[in-house]
C-alpha positions as CSV (number, residue, x, y, z in Angstrom):
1,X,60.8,4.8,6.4
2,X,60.0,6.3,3.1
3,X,58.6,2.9,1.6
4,X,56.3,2.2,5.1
5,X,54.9,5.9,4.3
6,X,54.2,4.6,0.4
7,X,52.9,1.5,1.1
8,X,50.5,2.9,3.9
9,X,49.4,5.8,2.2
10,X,48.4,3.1,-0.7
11,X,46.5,0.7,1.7
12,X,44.5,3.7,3.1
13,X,43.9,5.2,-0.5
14,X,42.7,1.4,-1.7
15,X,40.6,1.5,1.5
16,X,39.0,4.8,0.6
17,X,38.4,3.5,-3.1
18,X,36.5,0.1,-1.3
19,X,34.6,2.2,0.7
20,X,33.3,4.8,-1.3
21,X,31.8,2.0,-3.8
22,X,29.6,0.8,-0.8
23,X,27.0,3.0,1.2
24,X,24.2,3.0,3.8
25,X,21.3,5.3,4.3
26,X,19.2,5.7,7.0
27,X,16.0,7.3,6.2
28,X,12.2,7.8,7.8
29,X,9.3,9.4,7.4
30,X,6.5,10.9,10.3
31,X,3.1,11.7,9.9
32,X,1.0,12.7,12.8
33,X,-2.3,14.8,13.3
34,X,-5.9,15.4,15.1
35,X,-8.3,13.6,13.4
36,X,-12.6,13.8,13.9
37,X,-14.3,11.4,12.1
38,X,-18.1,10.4,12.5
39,X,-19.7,7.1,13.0
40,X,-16.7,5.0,14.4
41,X,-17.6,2.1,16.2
42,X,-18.3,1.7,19.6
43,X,-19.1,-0.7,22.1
44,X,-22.7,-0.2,21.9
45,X,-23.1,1.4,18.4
46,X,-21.0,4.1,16.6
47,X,-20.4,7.8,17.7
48,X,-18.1,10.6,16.4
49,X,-14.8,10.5,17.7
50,X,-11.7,13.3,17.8
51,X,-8.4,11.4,17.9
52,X,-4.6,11.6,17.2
53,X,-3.9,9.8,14.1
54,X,-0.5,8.7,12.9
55,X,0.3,7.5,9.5
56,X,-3.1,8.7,7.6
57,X,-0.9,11.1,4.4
58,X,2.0,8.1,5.0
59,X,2.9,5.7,7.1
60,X,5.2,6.5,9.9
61,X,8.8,4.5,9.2
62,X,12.0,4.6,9.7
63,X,14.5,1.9,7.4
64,X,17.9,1.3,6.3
65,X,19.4,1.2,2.4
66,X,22.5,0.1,1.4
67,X,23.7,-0.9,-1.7
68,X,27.4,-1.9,-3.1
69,X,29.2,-1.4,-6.6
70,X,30.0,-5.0,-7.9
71,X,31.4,-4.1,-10.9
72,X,30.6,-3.7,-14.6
73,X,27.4,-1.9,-13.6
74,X,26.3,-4.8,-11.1
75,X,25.5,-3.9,-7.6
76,X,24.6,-5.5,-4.7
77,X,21.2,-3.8,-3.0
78,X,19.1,-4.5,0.1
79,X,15.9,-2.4,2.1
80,X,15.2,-2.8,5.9
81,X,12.0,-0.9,6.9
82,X,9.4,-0.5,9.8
83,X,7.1,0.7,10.4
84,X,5.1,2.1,14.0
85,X,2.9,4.3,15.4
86,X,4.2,7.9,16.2
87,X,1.1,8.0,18.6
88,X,2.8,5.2,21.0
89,X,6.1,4.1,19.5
90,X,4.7,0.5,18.4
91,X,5.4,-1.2,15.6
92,X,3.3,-1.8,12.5
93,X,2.3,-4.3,10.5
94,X,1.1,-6.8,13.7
95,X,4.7,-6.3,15.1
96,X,7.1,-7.5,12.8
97,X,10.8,-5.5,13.2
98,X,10.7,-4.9,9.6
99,X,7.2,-5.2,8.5
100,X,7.3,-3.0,5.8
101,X,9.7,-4.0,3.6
102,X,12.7,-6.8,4.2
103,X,14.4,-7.6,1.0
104,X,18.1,-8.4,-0.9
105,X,18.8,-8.4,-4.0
106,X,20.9,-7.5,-7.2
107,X,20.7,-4.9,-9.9
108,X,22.2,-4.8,-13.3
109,X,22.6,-1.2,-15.7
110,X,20.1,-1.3,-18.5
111,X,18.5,-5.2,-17.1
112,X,16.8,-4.4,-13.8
113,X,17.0,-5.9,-10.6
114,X,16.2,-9.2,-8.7
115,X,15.4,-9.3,-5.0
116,X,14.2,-11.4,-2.1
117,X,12.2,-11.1,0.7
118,X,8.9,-9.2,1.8
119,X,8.1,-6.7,-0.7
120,X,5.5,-5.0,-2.3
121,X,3.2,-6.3,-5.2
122,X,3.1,-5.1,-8.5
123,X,-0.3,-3.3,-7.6
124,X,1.1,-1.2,-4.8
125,X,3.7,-0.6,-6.7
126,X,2.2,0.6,-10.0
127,X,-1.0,1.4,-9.1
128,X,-1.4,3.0,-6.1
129,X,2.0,4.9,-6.4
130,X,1.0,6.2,-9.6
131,X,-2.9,6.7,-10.4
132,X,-4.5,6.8,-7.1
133,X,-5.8,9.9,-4.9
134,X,-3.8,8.3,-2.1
135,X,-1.1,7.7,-3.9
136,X,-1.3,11.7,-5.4
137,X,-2.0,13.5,-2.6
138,X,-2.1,13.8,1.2
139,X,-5.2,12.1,1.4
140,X,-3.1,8.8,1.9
141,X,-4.7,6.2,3.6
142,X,-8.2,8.4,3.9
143,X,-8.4,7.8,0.0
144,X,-7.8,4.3,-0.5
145,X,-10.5,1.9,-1.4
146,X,-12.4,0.3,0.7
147,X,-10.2,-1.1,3.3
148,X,-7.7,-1.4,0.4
149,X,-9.0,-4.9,-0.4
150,X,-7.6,-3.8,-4.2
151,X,-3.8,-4.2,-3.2
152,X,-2.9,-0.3,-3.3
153,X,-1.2,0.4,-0.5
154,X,-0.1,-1.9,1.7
155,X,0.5,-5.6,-0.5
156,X,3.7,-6.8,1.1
157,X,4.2,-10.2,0.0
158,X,6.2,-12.7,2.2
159,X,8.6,-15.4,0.8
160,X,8.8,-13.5,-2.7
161,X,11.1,-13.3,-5.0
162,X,10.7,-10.0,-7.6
163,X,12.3,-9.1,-10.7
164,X,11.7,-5.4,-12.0
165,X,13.2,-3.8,-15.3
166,X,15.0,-1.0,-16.0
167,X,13.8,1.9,-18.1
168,X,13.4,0.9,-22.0
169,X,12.6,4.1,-23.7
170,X,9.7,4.8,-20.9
171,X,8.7,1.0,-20.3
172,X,9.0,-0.3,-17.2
173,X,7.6,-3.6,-15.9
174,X,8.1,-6.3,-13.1
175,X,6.8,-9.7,-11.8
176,X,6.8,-11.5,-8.3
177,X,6.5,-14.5,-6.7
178,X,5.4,-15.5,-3.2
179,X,5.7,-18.6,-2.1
180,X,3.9,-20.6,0.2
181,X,7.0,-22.4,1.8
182,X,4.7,-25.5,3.1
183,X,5.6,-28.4,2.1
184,X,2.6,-30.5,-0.1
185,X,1.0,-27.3,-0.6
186,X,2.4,-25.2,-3.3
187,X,-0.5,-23.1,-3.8
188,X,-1.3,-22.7,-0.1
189,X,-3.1,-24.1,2.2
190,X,-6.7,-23.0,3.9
191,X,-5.4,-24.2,7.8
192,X,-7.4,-26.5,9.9
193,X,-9.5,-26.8,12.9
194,X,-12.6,-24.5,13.8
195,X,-9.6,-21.7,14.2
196,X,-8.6,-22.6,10.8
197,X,-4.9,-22.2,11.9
198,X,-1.6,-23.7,10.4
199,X,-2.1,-22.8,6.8
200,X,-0.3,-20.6,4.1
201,X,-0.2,-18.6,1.6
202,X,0.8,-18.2,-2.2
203,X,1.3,-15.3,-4.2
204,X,2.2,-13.8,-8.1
205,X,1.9,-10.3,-9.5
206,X,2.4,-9.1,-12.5
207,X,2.7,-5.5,-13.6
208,X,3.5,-3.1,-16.3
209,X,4.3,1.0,-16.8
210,X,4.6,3.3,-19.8
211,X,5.6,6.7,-19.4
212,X,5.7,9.2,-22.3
213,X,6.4,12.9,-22.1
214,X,3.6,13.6,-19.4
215,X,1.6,10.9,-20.0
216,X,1.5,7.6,-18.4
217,X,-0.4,4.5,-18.4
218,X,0.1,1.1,-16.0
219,X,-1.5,-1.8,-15.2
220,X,-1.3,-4.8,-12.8
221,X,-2.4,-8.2,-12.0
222,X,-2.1,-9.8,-8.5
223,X,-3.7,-13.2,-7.2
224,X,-3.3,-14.1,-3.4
225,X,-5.0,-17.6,-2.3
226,X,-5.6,-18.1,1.4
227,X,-5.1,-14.4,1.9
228,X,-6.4,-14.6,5.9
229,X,-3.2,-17.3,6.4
230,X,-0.9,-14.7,6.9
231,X,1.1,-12.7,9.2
232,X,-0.5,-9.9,9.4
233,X,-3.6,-11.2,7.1
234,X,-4.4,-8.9,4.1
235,X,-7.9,-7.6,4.6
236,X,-11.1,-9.8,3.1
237,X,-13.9,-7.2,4.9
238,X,-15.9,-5.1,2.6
239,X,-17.9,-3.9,5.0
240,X,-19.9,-6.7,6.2
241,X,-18.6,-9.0,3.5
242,X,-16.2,-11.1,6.1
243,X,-19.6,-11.8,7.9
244,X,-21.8,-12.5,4.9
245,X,-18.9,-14.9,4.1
246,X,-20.2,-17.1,6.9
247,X,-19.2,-18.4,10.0
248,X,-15.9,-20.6,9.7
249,X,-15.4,-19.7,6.5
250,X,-12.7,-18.1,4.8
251,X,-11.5,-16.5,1.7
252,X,-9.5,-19.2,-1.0
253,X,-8.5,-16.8,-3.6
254,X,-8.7,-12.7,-3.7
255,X,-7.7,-11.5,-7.4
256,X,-7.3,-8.1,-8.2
257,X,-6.5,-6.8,-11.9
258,X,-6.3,-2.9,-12.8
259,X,-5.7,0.0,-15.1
260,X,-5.0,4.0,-14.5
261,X,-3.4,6.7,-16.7
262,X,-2.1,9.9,-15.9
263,X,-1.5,13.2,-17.6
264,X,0.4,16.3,-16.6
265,X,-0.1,19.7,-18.0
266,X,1.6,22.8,-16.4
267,X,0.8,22.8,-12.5
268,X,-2.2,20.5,-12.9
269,X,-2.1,16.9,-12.8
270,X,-5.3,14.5,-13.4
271,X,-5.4,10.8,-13.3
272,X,-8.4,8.0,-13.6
273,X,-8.0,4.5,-12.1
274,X,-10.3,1.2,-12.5
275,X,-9.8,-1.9,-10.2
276,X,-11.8,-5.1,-10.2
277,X,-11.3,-7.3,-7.4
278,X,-12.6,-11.2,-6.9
279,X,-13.1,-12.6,-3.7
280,X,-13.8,-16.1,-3.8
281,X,-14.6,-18.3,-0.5
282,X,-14.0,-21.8,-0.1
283,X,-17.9,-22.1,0.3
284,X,-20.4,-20.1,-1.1
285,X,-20.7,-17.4,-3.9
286,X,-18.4,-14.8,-4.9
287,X,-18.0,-11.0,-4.6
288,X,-16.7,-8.6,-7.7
289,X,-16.1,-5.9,-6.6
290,X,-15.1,-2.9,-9.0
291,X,-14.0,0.2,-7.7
292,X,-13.5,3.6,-10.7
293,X,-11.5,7.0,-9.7
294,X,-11.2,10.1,-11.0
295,X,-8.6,12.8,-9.4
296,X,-6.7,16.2,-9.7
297,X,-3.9,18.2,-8.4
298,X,-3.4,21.6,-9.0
299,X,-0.5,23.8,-7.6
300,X,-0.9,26.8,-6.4
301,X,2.9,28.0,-6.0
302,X,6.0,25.7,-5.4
303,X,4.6,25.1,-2.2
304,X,0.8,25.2,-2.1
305,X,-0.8,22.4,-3.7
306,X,-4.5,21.5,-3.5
307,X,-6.5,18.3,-4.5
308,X,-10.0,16.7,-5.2
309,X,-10.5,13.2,-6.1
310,X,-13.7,10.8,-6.6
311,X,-14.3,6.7,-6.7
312,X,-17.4,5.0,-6.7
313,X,-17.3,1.5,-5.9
314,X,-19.6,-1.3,-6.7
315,X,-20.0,-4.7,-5.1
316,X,-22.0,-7.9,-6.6
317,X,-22.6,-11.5,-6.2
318,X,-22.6,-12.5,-2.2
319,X,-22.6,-8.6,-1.4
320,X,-24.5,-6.4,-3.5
321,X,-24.2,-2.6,-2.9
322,X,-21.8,0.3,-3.8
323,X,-19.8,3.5,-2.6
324,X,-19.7,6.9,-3.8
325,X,-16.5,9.1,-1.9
326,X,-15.5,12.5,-2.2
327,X,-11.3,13.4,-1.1
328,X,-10.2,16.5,-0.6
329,X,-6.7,17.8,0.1
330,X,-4.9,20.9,0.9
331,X,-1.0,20.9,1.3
332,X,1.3,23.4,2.0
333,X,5.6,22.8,2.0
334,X,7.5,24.6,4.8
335,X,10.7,22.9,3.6
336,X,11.9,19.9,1.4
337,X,11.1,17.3,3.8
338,X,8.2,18.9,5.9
339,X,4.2,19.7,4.7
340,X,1.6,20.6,7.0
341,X,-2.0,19.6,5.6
342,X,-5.7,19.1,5.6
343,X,-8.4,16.9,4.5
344,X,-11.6,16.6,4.5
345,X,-13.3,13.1,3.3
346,X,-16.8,11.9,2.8
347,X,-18.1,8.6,1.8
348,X,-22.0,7.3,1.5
349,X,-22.6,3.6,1.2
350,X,-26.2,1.7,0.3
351,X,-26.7,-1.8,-0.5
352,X,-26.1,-5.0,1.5
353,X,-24.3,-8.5,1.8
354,X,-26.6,-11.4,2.6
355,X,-29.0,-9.4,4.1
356,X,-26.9,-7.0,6.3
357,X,-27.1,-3.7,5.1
358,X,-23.6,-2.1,3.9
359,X,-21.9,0.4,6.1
360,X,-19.5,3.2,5.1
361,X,-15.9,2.7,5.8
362,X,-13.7,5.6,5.4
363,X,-9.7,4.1,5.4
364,X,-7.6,1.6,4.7
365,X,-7.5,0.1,8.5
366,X,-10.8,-1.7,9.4
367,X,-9.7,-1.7,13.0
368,X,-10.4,2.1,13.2
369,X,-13.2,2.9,10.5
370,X,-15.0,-0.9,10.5
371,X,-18.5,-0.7,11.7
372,X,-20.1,-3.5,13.7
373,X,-22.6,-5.5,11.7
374,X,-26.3,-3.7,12.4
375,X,-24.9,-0.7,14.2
376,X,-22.9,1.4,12.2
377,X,-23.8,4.1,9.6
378,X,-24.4,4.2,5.4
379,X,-22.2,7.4,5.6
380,X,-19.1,8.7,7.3
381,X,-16.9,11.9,7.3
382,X,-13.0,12.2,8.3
383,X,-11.7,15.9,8.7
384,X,-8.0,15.4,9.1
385,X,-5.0,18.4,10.2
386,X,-1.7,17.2,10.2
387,X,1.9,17.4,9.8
388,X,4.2,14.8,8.1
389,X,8.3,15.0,8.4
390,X,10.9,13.1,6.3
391,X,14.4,12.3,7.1
């Protein structure tokens, strides 16, 4: 009796040990508010609009992470996250269960880690975590370049394999992979018909971080071809560009390359960010466009934070015109995981792309801030009040 007590106290105690090497987190993140916003299009032209808004500071999510202790400093890691609408429980990212992120992998002490799956590039990642407004402040996706065609915020890359490094002395850096997976077309593939359906895809990203006492600099590269042959598409509208591009047409290769820095000192915290961004169609001339941000952060008290951040953008080549915007935020922490906050955005845009005259384009979703060729506006304001929760 004595020995069946031993042996099953040691079974559970080895069952214990197994299970407290492995774990699984659930975790999620709301972010919901009232939003007015001026010029948004309409049927007939564009009006102002009061709305509900969900996922404008963050996007709304909810995901799973688990990882496992191999051994010898070697674990076993993986991320399942979507994203939806808090407005009407749908999901993001065109409906995909785990549009947001979707990967496996492995990580290694002191190495870094390699995972598959649909992850970020290494310009969301470095970039617009680090040296953006949106990535800064509760301005979110209200801060974002135009209609993020610069990889910030929301470069999820199918079919990708990543590898990103472990800390050496403040140096971080990473590279990724996306592949096409058609056959005969490595590099993707621009679809055919007058739908221009049934193509692919390719992608690679480089990127790069240094981080000394409370300054920090990064960079990153990232090259998509056939950007508009996936599922969702990434964006290729630059406020007319898309239709400047030309009936049929389509975009063959969207690079994007960029630098920011940021410094802390005491309470405050400033960064600056350059992006330049190729668009180059299968037919026709090419767009460069080049967008340049300036920001701060300043807190008030351990929970009152306020912020004020600037980019002007320039387009040339097929679309020649620019955009000067002006982000303001106000944030205020009732706990650890809940903020309420305002902004107030403003953005002016002059110029146009093969004739059309540019329009101004507040946010990184074109389906809410996009104006109609000939009838939107050359300037547009977002006031914004909401709440965001994290579990």
């Amino acid at each position: 009796m004595k020995k069946k007590i031993l042996t099953t106290a040691i079974l559970a105690s080895i069952a214990g040990a197994a299970h407290a090497q492995s774990s699984v987190t659930l975790y999620g993140l709301i972010d919901a508010g009232i939003s007015y916003v001026s010029n948004v299009k309409t049927a007939t032209g564009s009006s102002h609009a009061f709305q509900y808004g969900d996922g404008v500071a963050s996007g709304s999510r909810w995901g799973l992470r688990g990882s496992e202790d191999l051994g010898g400093g070697l674990k076993a890691i993986f991320v399942l996250e979507s994203g939806f609408n808090s407005g009407n429980g749908t999901s993001g990212q065109g409906g995909a269960l785990f549009g947001r992120q979707a990967f496996v992998g492995l990580t290694k002490d002191n190495i870094g880690s390699i995972t598959l799956g649909r992850q970020y590039s290494l310009s969301t990642d470095v970039l617009g975590s680090n040296y953006s407004t949106g990535g800064n402040t509760a301005a979110g996706n209200y801060a974002y370049h135009v209609n993020d065609v610069d990889q910030l915020t929301s470069s999820r890359i199918n079919n990708s394999v990543k590898f990103q490094s472990a800390n050496f002395a403040g140096l971080t850096f990473g590279a990724l992979y996306g592949f096409s997976n058609t056959a005969g077309a490595f590099a993707g593939s621009p679809g055919t018909g007058a739908t221009l359906t049934g193509g692919s895809s390719r992608t690679y990203s480089f990127g790069a971080n240094y981080a000394y006492g409370p300054f920090s600099v990064g960079a990153a590269y990232t090259d998509i071809t056939y950007p508009g042959q996936v599922t969702p598409a990434f964006s290729t509208s630059l406020a007319n560009f898309a239709t400047a591009a030309g009936t049929g047409n389509q975009i063959r290769e969207l690079r994007t390359f960029g630098v920011g820095g940021r410094y802390v000192v005491g309470p405050a915290t400033l960064w600056a960010l350059w992006t330049n961004t190729l668009f180059s169609p299968v037919i026709g001339s090419s767009t460069l466009y080049n967008a340049y941000e300036v920001g701060g952060k300043y807190a008030v008290t351990s929970a009152l934070s306020g912020a004020l951040g600037y980019t002007y953008s320039r387009a040339s080549g097929l679309a020649n015109g620019h955009w000067n915007q002006v982000n303001a935020a106000i944030d205020y922490a009732l706990s650890k995981r809940t903020d309420v906050y305002l902004l107030g955005i403003y953005q002016e845009a002059s110029g146009s792309a093969n004739g059309t005259p540019l329009q101004a384009q507040i946010g990184s979703s074109a389906s809410s801030f996009f104006q109609p060729s000939g009838t939107g506006s050359d300037n547009q304001v977002a006031v914004r009040v909401g709440i965001r929760h994290k579990f």
